[in-house]
PLY file of the C-alpha trace (Angstrom):
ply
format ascii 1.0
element vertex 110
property float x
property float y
property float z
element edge 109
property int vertex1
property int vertex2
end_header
0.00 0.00 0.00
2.64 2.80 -1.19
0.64 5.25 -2.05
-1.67 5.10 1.56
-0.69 7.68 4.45
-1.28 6.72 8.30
-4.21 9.45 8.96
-5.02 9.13 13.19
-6.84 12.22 14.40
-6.11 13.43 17.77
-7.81 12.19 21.11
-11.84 12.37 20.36
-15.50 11.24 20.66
-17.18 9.06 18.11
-19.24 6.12 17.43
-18.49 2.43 17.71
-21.01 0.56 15.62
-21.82 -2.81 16.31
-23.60 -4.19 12.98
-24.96 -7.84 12.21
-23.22 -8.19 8.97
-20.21 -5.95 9.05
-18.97 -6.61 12.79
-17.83 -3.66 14.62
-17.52 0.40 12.33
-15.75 3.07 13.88
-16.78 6.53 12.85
-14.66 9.72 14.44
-16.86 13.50 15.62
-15.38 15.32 12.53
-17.46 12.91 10.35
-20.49 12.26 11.99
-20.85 14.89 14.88
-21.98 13.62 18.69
-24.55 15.73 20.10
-23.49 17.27 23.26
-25.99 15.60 25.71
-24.70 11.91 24.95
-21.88 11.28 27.06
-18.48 9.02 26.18
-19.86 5.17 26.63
-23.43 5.85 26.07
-24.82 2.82 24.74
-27.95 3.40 22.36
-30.28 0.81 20.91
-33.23 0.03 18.66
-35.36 0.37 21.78
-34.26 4.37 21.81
-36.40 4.46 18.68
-36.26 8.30 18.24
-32.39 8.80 18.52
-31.34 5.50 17.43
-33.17 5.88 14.13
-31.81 9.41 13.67
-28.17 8.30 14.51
-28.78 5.06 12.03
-29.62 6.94 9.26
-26.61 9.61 9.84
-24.37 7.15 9.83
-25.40 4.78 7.15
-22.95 6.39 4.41
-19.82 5.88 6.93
-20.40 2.26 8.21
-19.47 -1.04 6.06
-23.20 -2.78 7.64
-27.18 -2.57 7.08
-28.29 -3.84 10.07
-26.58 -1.75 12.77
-27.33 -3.88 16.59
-26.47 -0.90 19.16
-24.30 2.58 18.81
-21.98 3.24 21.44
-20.07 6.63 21.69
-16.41 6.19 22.61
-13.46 7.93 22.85
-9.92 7.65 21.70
-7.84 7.63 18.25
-9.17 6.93 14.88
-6.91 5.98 12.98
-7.09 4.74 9.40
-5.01 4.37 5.85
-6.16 6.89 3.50
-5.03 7.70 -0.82
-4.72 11.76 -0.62
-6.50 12.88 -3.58
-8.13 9.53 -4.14
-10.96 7.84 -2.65
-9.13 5.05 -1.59
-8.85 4.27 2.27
-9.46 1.61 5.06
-11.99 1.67 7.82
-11.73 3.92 10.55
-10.37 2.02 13.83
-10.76 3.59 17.48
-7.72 2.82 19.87
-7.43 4.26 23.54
-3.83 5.52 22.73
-1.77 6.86 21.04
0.86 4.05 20.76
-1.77 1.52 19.90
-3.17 3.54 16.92
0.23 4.28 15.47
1.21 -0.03 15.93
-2.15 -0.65 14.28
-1.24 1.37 11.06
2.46 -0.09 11.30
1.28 -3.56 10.40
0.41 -1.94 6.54
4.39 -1.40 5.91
4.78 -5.30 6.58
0 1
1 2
2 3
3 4
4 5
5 6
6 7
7 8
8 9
9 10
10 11
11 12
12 13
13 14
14 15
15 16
16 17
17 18
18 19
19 20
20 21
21 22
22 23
23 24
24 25
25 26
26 27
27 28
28 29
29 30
30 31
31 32
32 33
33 34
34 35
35 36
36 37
37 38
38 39
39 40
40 41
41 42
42 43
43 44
44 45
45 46
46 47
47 48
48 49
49 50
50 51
51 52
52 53
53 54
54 55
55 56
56 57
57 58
58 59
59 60
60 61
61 62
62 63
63 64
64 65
65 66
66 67
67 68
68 69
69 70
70 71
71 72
72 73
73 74
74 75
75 76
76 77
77 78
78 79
79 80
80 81
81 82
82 83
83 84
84 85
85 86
86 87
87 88
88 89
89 90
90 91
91 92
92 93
93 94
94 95
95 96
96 97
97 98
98 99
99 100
100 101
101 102
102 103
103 104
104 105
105 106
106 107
107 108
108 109
């Protein structure tokens, strides 16, 4: 992957979406914004009809899955491989440091 650059944003909120046919999608604030009155760990599900359905369809164009279980908003590093100028990249990833995010992205030079 020569022509992919690390991208890991700094320390922040996002979501952690567990879906039933894509596994777990990681989506950082800058793309999908979390509203101000859900706090870090959060844990939202279809039974929270109102904001769950709202939050589904936001992130439906960021997330590999269709049929999204629960939302959880997390905090940490998303980090990713991304093509400047292309639309090529990999799945966003959320690590609690730093150091993890940065070993994560390593494994792509092997």
């Amino acid at each position: 992957m020569s022509h992919m650059q690390k991208q890991i944003t700094e320390k922040m909120r996002g979501w952690m979406v567990e879906t039933r046919d894509a596994g777990t999608c990681c989506v950082p604030d800058h793309v999908v914004s979390v509203p101000h009155y859900l706090a870090t760990g959060a844990h939202l599900e279809a039974s929270d009809n109102e904001i769950f359905t709202d939050l589904c369809a936001r992130l439906a164009d960021y997330i590999e899955g269709r049929h999204i279980l629960h939302i959880e908003v997390c905090e940490g590093y998303f980090a990713r491989m991304s093509a400047p100028g292309y639309l090529d990249c990999t799945e966003w990833t959320c690590y609690m440091t730093l150091k993890d995010a940065r070993a994560a992205l390593r494994e792509y030079d092997e």
